[in-house]
N, C-alpha and C positions, 0 to 999 in steps of 0.2 A: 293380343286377344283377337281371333276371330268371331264373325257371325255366319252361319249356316241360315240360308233361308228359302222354302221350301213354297213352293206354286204352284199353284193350275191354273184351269182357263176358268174364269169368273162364273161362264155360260155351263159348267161341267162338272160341281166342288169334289171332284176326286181325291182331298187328300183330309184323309181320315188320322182320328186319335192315336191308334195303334201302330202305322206308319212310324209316325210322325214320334212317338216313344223309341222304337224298336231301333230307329236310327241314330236318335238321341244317348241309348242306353250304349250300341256298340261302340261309337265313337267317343260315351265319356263327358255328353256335354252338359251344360247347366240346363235348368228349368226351361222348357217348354215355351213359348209366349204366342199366344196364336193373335196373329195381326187380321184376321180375318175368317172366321169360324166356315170351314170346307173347303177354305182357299188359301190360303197364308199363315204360314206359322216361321218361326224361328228360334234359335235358341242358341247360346255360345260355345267356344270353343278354347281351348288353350295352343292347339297348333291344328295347324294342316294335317287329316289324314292320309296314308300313303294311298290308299285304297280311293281317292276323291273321284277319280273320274271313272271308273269301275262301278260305282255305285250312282255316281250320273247317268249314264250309260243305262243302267237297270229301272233306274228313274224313268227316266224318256220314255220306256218304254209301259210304262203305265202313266203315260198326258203329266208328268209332274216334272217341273223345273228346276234344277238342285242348283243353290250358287253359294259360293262361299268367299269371303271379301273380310278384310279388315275391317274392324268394329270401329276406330277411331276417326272420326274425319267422315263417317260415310253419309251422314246428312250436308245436303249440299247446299251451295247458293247459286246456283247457274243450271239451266237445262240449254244443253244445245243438241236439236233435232233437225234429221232429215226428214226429208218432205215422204220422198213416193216411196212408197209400199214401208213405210212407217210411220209417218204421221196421217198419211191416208194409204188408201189400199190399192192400188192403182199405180202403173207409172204413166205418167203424163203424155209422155213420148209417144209412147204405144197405142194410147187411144186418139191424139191429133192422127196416129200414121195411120189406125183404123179407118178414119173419118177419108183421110187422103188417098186411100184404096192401098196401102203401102204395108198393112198390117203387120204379118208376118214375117214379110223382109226387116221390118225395123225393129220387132220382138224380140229375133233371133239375135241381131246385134247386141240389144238392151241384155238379155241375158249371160252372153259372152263379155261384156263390158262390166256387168255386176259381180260377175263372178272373178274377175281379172284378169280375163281371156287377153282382152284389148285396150289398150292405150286409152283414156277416158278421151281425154279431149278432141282426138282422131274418130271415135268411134262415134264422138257427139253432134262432132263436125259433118259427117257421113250420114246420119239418121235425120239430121235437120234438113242437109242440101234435099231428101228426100221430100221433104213438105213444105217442096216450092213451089208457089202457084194457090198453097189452101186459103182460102179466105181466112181472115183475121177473127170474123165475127164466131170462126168454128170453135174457139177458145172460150167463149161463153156458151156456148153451147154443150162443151165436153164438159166443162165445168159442173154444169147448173143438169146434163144427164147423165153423167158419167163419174163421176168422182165423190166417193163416198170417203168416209172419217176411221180412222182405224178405232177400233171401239177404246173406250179410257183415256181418252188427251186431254177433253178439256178438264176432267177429274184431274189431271195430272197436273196441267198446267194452272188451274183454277188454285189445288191447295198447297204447290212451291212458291205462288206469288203471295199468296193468302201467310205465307210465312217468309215474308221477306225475298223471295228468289225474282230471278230475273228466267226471260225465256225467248232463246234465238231459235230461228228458223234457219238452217243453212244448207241450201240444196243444189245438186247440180243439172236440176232441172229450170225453169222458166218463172220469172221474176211475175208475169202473167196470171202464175196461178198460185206460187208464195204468197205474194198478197194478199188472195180471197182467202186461202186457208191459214196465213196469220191471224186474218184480223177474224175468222168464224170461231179460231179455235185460243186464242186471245193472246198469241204470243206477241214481245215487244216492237222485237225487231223483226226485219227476213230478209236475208241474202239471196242470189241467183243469176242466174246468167238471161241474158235479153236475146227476145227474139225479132231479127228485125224485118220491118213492114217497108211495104212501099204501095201506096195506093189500094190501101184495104185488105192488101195481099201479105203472106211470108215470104220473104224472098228468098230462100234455104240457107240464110248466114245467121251465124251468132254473133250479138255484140262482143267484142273482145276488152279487157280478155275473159278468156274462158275461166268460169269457176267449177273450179276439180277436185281431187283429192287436197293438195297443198293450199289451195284457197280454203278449204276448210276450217285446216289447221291456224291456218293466219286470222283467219276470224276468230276462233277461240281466243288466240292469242290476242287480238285488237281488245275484241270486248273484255276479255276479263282485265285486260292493264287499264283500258278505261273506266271500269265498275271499280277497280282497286281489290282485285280476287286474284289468285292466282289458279291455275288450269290444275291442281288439286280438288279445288272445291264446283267443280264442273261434274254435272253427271251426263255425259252426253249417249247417244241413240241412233242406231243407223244397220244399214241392212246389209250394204253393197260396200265393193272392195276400196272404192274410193270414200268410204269413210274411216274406213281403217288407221290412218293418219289420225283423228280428233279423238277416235274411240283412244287408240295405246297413247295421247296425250293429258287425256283427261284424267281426274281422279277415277270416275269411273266410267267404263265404257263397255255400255250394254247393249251385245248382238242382238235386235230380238225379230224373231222371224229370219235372221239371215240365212244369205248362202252357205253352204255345208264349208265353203274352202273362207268363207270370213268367219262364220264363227268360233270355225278349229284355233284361228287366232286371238282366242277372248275368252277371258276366265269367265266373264257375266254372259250366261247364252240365255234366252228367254227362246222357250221355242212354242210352248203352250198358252201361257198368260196373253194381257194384252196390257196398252201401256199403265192401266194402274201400279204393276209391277215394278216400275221405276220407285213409285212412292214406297209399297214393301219394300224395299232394300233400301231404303235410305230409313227406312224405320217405321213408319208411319204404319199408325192402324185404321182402317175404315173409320173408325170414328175418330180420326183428323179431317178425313176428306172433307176441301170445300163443297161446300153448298153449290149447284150448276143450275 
């Protein structure tokens, strides 16, 4: 048994009754269920249509995010997230290199490196030695002016825990700013790579070793043997090429906002919603959402 389930952006409720039938009807599926009236709805299926991605495709292009997943198993007990431009909207990198006059040159990387252009750990190594010399204190400062919340986390995170889940942070950005946005956005744990100081200053090195794509995956792997879960019941989140690893090992693994070349590699694409969609596709209807 499949589940079909149908989205938009919270800010935009473009997905109307008749939609939401007419799709229903050609594919043959069961009852309706709207998980969110203008925003979310769903309903089952008995197999895969052949036509799936063809009618994604036509979706998209009215703000609406078509995803179709296994019905059994798809409520989770683990979220594992990435940090920049998914759990917040920003990469971190990008705006310390702003601050260090380095902007552009280190964007271009960030985006080559997202996409799979380049080698993560190489490209990470390169972008860092660039923001040598910035003061340390500039990291609270990007912080506290620069780094906004991607809208729907702490909804997300607030009613996976509120139902027993757990929630990792796992980024291959800087452990600096994991932490403020773990503990803002109320995840358990958070993983990341260290940036190191010396006398107030960056000195353009990372702590080693680097956490990259395969660190990822070893995290899922660590914490869910430790919780006593297995990477089934994981629904993890991420943008960039280097999560690709944790996304195809999870139960399920949802591109949302990604690069065009990660999310051709993922049945879950979110390109409209924002992270409440996690919680629709595990099932959940607005009135589960924790209280925030």
């Amino acid at each position: 048994m499949f589940v079909v389930t149908l989205l938009t952006n919270p800010t935009n409720p473009a997905l109307d009754r008749t939609l939401v039938e007419s799709l229903r009807n050609a594919w043959g599926g069961g009852a309706a269920r709207w998980l969110n009236p203008g925003i979310a709805a769903e309903f089952d299926l008995d197999a895969l249509p052949e036509n799936r991605w063809q009618v994604w495709q036509d979706m998209q292009a009215l703000g609406i995010d078509l995803c179709v997943q296994r019905a059994e198993g798809r409520r989770k007990a683990m979220l594992l997230a990435d940090m920049d431009s998914t759990m917040i909207q920003q990469e971190c990198i990008d705006e310390l290199a702003d601050m260090a006059g380095v902007g552009p040159r280190v964007a271009a990387i960030t985006a080559r490196a997202m996409n799979g252009e380049l080698d993560f750990e190489g490209a990470l190594t390169e972008r860092v030695g660039l923001l040598r010399g910035l003061p340390e204190a500039v990291i609270a400062q990007v912080l506290a002016e620069r780094i906004t919340y991607m809208p729907g986390g702490k909804a997300l995170i607030a009613t996976m825990k509120a139902h027993g889940g757990h929630a990792a942070l796992v980024s291959g950005g800087f452990t600096a700013f994991t932490a403020s946005v773990a503990a803002a956005l109320g995840f358990d744990e958070h993983r990341a790579n260290r940036l190191l100081t010396s006398c107030g200053k960056l000195t353009g090195e990372v702590g080693l070793p680097i956490l990259g794509k395969q660190a990822k995956v070893d995290a899922l792997q660590q914490i869910t043997a430790r919780l006593g879960l297995t990477p089934d019941q994981v629904i993890a989140v991420g943008d960039g090429a280097n999560d690709l690893g944790m996304l195809h090992l999870a139960g399920s693994g949802v591109a949302l906002h990604a690069k065009p070349s990660v999310a051709a590699q993922c049945d879950l694409r979110v390109n409209h919603g924002d992270l409440t969609a996690l919680l629709y596709l595990q099932g959940y209807t607005v009135d589960d959402f924790a209280t925030i």
